[in-house]
C-alpha positions as CSV (number, residue, x, y, z in Angstrom):
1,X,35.4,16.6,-23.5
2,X,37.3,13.3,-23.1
3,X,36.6,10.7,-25.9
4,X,34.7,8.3,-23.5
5,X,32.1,11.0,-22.7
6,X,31.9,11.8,-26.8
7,X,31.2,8.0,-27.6
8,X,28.3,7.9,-24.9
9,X,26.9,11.0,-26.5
10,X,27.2,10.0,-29.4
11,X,25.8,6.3,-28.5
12,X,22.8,8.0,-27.2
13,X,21.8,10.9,-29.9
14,X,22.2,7.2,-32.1
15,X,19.5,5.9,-30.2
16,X,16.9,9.1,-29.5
17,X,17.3,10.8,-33.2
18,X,16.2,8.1,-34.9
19,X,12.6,8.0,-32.6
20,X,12.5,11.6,-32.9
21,X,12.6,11.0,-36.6
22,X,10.0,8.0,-36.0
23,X,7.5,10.4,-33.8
24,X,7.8,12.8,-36.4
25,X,6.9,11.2,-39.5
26,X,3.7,9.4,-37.8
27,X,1.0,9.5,-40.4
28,X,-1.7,12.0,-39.3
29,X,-5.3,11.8,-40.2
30,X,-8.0,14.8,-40.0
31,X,-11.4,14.0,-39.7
32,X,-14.1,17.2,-40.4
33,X,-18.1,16.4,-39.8
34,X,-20.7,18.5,-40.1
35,X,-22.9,16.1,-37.2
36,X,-21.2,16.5,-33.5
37,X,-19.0,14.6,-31.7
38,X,-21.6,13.5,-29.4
39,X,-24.3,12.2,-32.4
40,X,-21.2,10.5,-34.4
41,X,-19.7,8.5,-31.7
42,X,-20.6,5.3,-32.5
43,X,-19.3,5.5,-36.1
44,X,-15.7,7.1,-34.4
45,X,-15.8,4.1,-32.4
46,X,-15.8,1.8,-35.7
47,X,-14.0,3.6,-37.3
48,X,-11.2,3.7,-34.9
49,X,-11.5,-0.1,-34.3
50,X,-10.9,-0.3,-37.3
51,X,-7.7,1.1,-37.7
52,X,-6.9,-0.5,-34.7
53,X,-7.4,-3.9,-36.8
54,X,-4.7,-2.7,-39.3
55,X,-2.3,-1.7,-37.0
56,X,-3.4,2.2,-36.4
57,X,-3.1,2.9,-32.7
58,X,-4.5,6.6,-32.2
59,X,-2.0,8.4,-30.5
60,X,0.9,5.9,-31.0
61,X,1.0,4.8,-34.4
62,X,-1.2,7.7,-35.7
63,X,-2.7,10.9,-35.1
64,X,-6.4,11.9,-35.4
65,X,-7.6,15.2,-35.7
66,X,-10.9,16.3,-35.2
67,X,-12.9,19.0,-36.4
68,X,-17.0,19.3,-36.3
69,X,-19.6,22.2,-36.9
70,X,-22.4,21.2,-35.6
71,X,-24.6,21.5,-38.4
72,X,-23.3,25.1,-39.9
73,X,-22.2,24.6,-43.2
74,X,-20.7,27.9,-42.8
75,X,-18.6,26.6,-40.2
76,X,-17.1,23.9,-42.5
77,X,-14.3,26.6,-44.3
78,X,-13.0,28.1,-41.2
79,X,-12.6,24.2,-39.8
80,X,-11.4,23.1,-42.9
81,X,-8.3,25.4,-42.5
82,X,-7.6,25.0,-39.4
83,X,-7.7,21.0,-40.1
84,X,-5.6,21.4,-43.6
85,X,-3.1,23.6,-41.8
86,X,-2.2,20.9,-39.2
87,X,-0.5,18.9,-42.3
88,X,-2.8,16.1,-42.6
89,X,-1.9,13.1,-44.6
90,X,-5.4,12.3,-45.5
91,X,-8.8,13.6,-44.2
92,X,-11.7,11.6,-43.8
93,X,-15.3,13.7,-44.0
94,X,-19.1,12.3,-42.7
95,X,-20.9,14.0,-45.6
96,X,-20.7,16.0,-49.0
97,X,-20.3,19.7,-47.4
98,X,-16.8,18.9,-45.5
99,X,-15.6,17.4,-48.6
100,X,-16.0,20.3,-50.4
101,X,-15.0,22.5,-47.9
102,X,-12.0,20.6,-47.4
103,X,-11.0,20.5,-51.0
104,X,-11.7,24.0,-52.1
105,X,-8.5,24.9,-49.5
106,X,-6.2,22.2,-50.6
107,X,-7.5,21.0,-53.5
108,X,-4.8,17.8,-53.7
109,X,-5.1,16.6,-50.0
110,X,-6.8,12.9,-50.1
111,X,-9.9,13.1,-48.9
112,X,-12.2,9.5,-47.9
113,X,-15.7,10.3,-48.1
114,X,-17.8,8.2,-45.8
115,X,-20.9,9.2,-47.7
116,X,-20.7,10.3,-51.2
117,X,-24.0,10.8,-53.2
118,X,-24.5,10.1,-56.8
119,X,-25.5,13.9,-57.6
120,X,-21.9,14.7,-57.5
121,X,-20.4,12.6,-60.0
122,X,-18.9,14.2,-62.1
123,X,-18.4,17.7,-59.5
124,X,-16.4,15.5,-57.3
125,X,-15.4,12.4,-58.6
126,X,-15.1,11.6,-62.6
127,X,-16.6,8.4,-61.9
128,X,-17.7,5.6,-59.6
129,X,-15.6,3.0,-60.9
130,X,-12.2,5.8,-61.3
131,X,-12.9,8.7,-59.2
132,X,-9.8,10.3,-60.7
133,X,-9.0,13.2,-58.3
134,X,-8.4,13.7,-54.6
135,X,-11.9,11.9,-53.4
136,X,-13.3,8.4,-52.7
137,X,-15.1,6.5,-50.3
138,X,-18.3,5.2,-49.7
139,X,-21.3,5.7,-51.4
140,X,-24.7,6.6,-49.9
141,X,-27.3,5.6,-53.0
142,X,-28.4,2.3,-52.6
143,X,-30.7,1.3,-55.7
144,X,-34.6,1.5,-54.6
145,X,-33.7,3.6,-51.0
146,X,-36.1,6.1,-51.1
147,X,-38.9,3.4,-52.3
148,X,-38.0,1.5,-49.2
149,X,-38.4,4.4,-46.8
150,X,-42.4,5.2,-48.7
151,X,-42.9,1.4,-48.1
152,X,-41.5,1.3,-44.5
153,X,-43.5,4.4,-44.0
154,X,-47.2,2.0,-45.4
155,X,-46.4,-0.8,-43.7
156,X,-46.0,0.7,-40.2
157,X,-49.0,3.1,-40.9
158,X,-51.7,0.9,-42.8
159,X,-53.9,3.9,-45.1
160,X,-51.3,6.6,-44.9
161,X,-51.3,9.1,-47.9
162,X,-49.9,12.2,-46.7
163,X,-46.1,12.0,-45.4
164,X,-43.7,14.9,-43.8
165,X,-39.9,15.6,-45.0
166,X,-38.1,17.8,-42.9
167,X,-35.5,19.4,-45.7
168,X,-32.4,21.4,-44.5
169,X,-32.4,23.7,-47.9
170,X,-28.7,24.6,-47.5
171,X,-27.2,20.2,-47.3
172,X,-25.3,19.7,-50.5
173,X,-27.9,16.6,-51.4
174,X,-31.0,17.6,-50.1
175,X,-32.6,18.8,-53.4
176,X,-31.6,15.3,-54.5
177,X,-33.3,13.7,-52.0
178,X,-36.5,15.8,-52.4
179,X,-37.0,15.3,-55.6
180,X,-36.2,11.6,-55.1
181,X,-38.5,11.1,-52.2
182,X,-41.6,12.7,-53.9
183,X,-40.8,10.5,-57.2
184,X,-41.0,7.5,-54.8
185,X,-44.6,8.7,-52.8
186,X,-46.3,9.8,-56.2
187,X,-45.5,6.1,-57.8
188,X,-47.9,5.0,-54.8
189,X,-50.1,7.5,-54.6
190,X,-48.7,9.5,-51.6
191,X,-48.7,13.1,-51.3
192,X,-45.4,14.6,-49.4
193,X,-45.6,17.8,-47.6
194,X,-42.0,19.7,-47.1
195,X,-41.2,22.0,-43.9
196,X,-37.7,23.3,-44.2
197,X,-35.1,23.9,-41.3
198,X,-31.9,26.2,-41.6
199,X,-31.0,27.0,-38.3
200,X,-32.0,25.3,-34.9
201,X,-34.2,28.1,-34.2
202,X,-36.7,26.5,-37.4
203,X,-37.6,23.0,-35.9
204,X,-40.7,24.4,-33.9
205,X,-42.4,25.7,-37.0
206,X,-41.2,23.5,-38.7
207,X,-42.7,20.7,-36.9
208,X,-45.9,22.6,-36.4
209,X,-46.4,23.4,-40.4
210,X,-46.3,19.5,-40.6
211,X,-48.6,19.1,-37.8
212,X,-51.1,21.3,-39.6
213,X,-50.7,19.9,-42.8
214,X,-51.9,16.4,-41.4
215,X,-49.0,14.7,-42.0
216,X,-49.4,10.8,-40.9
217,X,-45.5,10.5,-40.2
218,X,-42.4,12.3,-41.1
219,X,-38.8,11.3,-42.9
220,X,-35.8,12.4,-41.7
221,X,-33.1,12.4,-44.2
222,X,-29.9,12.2,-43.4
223,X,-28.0,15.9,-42.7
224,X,-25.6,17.4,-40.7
225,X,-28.2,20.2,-38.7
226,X,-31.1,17.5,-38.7
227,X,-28.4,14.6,-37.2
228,X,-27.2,16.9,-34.4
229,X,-31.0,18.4,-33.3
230,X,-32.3,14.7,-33.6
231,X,-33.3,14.8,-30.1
232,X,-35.2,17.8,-30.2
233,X,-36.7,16.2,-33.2
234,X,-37.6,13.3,-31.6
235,X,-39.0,15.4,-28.5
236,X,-41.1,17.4,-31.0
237,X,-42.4,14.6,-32.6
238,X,-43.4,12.2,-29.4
239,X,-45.5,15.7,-28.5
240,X,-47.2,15.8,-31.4
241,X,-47.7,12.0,-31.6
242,X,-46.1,12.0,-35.6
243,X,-44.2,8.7,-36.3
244,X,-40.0,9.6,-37.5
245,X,-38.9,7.5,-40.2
246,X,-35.0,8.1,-40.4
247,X,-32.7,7.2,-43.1
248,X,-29.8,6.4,-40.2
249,X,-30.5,4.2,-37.6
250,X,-28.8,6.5,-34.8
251,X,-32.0,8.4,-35.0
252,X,-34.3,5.3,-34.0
253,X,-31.8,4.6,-30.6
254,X,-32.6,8.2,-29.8
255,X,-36.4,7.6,-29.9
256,X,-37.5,8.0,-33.5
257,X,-40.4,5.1,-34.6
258,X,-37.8,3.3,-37.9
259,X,-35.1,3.5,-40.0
260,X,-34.1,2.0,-43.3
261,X,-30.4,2.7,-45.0
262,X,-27.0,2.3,-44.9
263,X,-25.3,1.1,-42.0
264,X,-22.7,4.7,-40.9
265,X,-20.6,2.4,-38.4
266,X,-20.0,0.0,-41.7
267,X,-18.8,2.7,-44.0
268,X,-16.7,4.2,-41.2
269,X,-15.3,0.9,-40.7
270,X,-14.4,0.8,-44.5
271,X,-13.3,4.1,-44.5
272,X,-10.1,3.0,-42.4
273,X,-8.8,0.5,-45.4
274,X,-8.7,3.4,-47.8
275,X,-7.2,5.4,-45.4
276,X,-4.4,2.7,-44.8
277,X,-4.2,2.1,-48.8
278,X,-3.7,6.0,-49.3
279,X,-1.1,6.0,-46.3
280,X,1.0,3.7,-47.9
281,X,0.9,5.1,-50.9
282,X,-2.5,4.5,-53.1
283,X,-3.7,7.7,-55.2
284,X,-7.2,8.4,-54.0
285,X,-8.2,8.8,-57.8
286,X,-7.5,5.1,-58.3
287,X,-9.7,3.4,-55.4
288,X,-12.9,3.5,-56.9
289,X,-15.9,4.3,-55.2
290,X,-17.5,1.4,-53.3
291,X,-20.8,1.0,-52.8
292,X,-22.5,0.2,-49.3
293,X,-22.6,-3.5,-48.7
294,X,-25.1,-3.6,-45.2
295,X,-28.3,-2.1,-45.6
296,X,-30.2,-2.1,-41.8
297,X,-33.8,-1.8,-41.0
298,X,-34.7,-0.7,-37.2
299,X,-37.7,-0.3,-35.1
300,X,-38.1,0.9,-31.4
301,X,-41.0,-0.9,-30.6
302,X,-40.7,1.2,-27.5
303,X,-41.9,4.7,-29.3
304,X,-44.6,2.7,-30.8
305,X,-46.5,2.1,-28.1
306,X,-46.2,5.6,-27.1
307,X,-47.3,6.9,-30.4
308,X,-49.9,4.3,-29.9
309,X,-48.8,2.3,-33.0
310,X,-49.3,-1.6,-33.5
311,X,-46.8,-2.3,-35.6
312,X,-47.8,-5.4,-37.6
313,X,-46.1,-8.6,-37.0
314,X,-44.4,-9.1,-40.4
315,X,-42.4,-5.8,-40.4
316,X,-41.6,-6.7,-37.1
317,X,-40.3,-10.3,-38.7
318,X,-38.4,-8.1,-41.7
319,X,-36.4,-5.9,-39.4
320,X,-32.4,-6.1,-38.5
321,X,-33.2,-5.4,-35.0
322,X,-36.5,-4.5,-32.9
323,X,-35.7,-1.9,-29.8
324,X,-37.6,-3.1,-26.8
């Protein structure tokens, strides 16, 4: 080869190497839910915005993977793998049950938590304030929640004393949330009457054990199963004429009555600064815990006058945003 044609060469492997070696090393983020694509869309959008704010372009400057089961917690391990063996730098998980699933195969991976619950400090996280391990994020527990969602639940439905909960016995927090919830009713008097779901094939009982129990609405808390059969929930409910009370707004825009909680699209949007902090270096153990910062309430005044509701004028007055 004559010494001209050796320089170009040379010249050019200069020149592609180097962005080879620049593709290559291109942080990459995995992402495991336990909702659906479809039902967490509008957080991914926030969340990916974002990024997008701090210089993250999805597919340029960073790759995203994406894993979701639809509910099945015993999808989450097999997913979890398949995520963890892709070499993430960091995953980011919508509830309790990926985080878990996630850490139990790699138990060092940085993991951002978009809703961590106060029933697993210390299983998770030593602290709050100093997590100390592989997990942070965003926490869930807002002081006086489940209060909030009895009084939303009064307010919309002046004289109510018996309320539904639709529980999902196998979601990481849901005997929390029971025995929170019925703390909050029996403090005012209100009795709460429990239908459990497991699999999709539960909703119609489900919904037809709280028909019979007289239930005068039902609260949906928030889980992965109940998030991605909100619809049919919704359907169920309209039938039946039983006001939903969700804890997520995303349930209201599908037709349930309210919601009262934390704003997802706001702690997704969060999510991405601890996922840029841990990219450039941060220890997940030392980013402490943060606590939600917008609280939203919603009301489709649309599904109230199909239900037949008048909703009265001052919750209308004390809500983030009224659907017409």
């Amino acid at each position: 080869m004559r010494r001209r044609e050796f320089i170009g060469l040379a010249s050019f492997a200069a020149i592609i190497w180097p962005a080879r070696r620049a593709a290559a090393a291109r942080p990459r983020v995995g992402v495991l839910g336990i909702k659906t694509v479809e039902t967490d869309a509008r957080n991914l959008a926030a969340f990916r915005d974002a990024l997008r704010q701090l210089g993250y372009i999805e597919g340029r400057s960073v790759d995203i993977d994406y894993r979701y089961s639809h509910g099945e917690i015993d999808a989450l391990g097999p997913l979890a793998l398949e995520l963890v063996a892709l070499k993430p730098n960091v995953v980011m998980t919508d509830a309790v049950s990926p985080t878990r699933a996630v850490k139990r195969v790699a138990p060092d991976l940085p993991i951002v938590c978009v809703a961590f619950g106060e029933a697993f400090i210390p299983g998770l996280a030593a602290s709050f304030a100093r997590p100390g391990g592989s997990v942070t994020g965003i926490a869930t527990d807002v002081e006086g929640i489940f209060s909030k969602l009895i009084e939303l639940t009064i307010d919309a439905i002046p004289g109510a004393t018996r309320i539904g909960f639709l529980a999902n016995p196998t979601g990481a927090s849901m005997a929390y949330w029971e025995q929170k919830i019925q703390q909050a009713a029996a403090e005012r008097g209100i009795e709460i009457g429990i239908a459990q779901v497991s699999r999709v094939e539960d909703f119609d009982d489900a919904m037809k054990k709280l028909g019979k129990a007289q239930v005068q609405a039902v609260i949906i808390p928030p889980n992965g199963l109940l998030s991605s059969e909100r619809k049919r929930i919704v359907e169920l409910s309209l039938k039946m004429r039983l006001p939903l009370i969700f804890q997520e707004r995303d349930g209201v825009e599908d037709g349930g009555f309210a919601s009262y909680g934390v704003s997802s699209a706001e702690s997704y949007r969060r999510a991405a600064s601890y996922i840029d902090k841990i990219l450039k270096g941060a220890a997940p153990g030392d980013l402490p815990i943060e606590f939600p910062t917008k609280i939203e309430r919603v009301i489709n005044l649309k599904t109230a006058r199909a239900l037949g509701l008048s909703v009265p004028p001052a919750l209308l007055d004390r809500a983030d945003e009224v659907i017409e």
